[in-house]
MARDO-239861 format. One record per residue: x, y negated, z of N, C-alpha, C, CB in turn; residue in one letter. Coordinates in steps of 0.02 Angstrom, whole numbers, plus 32768, in hexadecimal, padded with zeros to 4 digits. Glycine has a CB too. Layout:
<sites>
XYZXYZXYZXYZA...
</sites>
This chain:
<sites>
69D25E01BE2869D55E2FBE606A085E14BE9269E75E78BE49X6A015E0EBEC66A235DF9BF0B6A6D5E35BF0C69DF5E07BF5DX6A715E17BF496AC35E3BBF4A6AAD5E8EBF846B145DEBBF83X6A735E7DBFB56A7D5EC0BFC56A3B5EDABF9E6A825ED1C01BX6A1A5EDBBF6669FC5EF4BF3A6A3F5F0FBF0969C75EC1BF1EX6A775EF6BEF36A8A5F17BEC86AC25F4FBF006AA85EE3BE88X6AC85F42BF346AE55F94BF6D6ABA5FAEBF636AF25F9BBFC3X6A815FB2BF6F6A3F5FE1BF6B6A546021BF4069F95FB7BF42X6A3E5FDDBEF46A636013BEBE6AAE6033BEB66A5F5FF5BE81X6ACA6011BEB56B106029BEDD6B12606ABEFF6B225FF9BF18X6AF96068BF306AFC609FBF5E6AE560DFBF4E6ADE6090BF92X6A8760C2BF196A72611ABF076A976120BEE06A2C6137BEE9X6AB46104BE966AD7611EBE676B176146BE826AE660E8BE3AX6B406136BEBD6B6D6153BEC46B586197BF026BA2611CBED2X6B226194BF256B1661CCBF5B6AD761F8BF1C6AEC61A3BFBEX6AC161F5BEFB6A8E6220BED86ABA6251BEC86A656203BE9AX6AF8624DBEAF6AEA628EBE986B2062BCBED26AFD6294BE3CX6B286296BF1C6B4062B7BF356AFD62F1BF586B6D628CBF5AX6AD362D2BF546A8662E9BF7B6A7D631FBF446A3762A4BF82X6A8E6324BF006A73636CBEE26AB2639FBEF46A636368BE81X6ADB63A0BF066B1063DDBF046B0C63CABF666B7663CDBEC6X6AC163D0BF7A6AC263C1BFD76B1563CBBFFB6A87640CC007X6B2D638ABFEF6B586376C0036B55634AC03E6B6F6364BFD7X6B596352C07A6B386324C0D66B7C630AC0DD6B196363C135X6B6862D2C0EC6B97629EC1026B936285C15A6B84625CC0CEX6BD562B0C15A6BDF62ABC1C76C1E6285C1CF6BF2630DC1FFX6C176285C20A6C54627BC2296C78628FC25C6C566253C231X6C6462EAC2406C94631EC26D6C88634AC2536C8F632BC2B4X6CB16390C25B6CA663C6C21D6C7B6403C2526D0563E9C1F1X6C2F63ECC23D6C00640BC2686C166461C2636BAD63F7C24DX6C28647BC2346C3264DBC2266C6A64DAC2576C506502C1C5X6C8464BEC27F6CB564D9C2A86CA464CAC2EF6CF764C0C295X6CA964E6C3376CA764CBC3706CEC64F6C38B6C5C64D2C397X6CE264BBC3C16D2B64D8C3F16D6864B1C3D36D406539C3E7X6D9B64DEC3EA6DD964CDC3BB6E0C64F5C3936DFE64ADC3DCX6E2464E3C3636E4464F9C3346E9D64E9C32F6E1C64E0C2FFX6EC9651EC31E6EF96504C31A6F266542C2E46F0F64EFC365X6F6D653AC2E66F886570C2B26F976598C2DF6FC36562C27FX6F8465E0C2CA6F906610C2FF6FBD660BC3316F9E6644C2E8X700C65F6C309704865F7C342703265AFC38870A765DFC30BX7024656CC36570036545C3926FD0655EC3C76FE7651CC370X6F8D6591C3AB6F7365B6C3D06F8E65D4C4106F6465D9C3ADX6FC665E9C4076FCE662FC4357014660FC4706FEF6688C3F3X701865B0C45370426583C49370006565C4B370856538C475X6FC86556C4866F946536C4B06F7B6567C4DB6F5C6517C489X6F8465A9C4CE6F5F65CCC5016F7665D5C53E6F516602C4EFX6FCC65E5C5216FFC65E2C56B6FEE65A9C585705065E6C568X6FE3656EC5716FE8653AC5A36FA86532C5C1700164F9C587X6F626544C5A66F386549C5CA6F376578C5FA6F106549C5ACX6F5D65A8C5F76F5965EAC64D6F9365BEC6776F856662C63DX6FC465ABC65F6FE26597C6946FD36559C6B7701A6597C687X6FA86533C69E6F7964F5C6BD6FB564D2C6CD6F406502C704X6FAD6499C7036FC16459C71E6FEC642CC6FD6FDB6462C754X701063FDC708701863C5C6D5703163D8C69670436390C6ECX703963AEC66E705263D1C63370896396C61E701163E5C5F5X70C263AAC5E970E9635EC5DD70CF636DC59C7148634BC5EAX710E633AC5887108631FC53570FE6370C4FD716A62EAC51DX713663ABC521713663DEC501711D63FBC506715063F4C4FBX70B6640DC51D70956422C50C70536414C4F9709E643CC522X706863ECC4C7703C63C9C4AA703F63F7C4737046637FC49FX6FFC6408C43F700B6425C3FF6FEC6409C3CA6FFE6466C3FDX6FED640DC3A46FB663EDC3626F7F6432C3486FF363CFC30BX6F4563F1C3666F01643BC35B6ECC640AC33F6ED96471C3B9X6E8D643BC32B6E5E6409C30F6E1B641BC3436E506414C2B3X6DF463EBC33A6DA863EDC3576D7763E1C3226D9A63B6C38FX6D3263EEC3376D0E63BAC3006D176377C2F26CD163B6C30BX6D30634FC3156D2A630CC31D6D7962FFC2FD6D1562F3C372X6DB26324C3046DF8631DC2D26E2D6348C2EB6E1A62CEC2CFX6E586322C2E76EA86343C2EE6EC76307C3306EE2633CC289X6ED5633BC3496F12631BC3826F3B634AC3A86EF162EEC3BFX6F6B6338C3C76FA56335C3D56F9F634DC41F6FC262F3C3C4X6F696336C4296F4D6338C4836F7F630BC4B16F526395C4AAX6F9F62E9C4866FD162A7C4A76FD3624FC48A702562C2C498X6FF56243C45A6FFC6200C4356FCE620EC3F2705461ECC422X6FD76259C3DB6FC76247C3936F846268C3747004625DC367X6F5B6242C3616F126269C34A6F046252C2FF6EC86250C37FX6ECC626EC2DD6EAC624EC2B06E726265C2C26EBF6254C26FX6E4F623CC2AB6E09623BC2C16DD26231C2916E02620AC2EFX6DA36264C2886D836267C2416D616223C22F6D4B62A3C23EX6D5861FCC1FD6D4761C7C1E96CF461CFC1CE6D7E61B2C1B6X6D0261FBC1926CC5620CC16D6CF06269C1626CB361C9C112X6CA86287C14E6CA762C8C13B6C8062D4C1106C9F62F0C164X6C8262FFC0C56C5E630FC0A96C68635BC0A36C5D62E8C07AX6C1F6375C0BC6C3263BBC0D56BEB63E6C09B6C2763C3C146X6C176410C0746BD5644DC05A6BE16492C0556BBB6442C00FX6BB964A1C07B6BB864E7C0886BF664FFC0AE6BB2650CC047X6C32652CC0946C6B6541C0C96C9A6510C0AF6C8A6595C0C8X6CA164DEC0986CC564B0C0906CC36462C09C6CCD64BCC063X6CF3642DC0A66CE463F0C0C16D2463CBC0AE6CD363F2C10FX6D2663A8C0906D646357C0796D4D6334C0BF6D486310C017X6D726322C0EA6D8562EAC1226DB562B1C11D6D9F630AC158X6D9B626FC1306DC7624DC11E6DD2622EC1616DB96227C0E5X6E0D6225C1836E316232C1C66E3F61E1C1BC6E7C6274C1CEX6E3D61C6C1F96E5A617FC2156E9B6197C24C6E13614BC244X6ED161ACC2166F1F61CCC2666F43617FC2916F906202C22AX6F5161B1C2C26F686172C2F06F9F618BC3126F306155C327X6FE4618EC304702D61A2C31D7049614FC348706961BDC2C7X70566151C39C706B611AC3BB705660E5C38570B9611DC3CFX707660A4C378706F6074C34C703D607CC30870AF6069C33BX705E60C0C2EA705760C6C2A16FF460CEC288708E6117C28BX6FD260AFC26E6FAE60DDC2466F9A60C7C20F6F7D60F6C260X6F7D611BC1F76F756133C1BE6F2F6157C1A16FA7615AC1BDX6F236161C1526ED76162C1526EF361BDC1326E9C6116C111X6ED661EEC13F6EE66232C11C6EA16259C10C6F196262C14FX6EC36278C0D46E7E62ABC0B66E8362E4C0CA6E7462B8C06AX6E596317C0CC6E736368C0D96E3B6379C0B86E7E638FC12CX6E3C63B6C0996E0563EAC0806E156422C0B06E0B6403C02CX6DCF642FC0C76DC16479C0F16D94649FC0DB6DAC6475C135X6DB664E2C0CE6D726528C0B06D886555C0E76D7D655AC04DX6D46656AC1006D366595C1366D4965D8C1166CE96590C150X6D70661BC13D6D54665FC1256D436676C15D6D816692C0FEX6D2D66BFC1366D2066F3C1726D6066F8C19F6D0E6741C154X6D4D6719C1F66D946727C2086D72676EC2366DC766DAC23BX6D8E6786C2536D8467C5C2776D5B67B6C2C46DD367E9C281X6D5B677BC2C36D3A6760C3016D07673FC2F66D5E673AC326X6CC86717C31C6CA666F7C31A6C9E66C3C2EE6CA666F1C341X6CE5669DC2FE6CF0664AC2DF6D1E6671C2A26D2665FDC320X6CFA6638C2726D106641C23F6D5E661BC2326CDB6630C218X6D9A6640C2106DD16624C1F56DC765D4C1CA6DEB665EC1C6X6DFA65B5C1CD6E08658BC1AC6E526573C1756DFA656BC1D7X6E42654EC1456E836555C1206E7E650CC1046E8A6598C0E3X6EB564ECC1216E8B64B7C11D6EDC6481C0DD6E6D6495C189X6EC46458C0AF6EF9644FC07D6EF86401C08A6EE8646CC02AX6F3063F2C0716F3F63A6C0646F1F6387C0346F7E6399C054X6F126344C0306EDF631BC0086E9C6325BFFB6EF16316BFD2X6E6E630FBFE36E2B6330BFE56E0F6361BFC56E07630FBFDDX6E30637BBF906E2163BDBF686E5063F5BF816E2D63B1BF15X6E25643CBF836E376468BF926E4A648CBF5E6E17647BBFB4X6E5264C9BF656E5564EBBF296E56653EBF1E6E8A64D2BF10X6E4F655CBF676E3765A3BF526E8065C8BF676E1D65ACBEF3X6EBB659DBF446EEF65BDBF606F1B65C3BFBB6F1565A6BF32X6F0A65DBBFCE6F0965E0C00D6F5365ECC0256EDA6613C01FX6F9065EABFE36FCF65E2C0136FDD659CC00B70146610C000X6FB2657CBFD36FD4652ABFDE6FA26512C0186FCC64EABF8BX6F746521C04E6F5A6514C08E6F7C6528C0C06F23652AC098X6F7E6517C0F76F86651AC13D6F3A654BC14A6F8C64C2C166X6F5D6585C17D6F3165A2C1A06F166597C1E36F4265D0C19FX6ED6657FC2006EC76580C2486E9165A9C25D6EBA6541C25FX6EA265C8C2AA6E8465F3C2AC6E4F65C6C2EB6EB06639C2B6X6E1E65E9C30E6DF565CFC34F6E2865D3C3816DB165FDC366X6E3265A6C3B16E5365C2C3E56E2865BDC4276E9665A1C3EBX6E1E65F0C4316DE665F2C4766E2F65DFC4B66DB06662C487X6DF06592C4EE6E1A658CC5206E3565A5C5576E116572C52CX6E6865C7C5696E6B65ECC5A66E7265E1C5E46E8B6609C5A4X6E4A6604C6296E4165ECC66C6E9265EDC6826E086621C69DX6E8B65DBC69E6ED665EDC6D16EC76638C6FE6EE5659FC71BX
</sites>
């Protein structure tokens, strides 16, 4: 057997049995639109969206999109691969701080929230775990006009 005959096999043995527990492989965390951030971040992104015009270094915040995490200045990560099922998704982030980067995991499980968009809680490394004080909370943050 040749060398991309044995990836072939390679590849189903290791994606089969992601295909029985329908596990989709993206590269952005489709259950969310808009943007996301931790409430208190929320409620500086909003002030700074009514008060519009330039902005400096200090209002920048750390929020997420489908597509990753940034800073809205120097520092982002940017989703690499996603494996997303059902209200949950492992992302694996390509970060980029001035000079520095770095490869990071996050686990995200969606809940209910009192609004439209659903909450997020989102944990370090790629396993989650149900307990929701070892997560970070983010909520939707809708953008505001001036």
């Amino acid at each position: 057997m040749n060398l991309s005959g044995k990836m072939a096999v390679f590849a189903a043995c290791v994606f089969m049995p992601v295909s029985t527990y329908a596990v989709e492989m993206r590269d952005d965390l489709s259950f969310i639109t808009g943007r996301y951030a931790s409430p208190e971040n929320c409620k500086k992104l909003q002030a700074i969206d009514r008060k519009g015009g330039p902005k400096t270094i200090a209002d920048y915040f750390w929020h997420l999109t489908p597509q990753g995490f940034s800073d809205g200045w120097e520092a982002s990560c940017q989703f690499h691969v996603v494996f997303q099922r059902d209200r949950t998704a492992t992302a694996q982030s390509i970060c980029v701080e001035g000079a520095h980067t770095s490869i990071d995991w996050k686990y995200f499980e969606l809940h209910e929230s009192k609004t439209s968009h659903p909450d997020l809680i989102i944990y370090p490394g790629s396993e989650g775990g149900g307990d929701s004080s070892m997560g970070e909370s983010y909520v939707y943050c809708e953008k505001m006009g001036k």
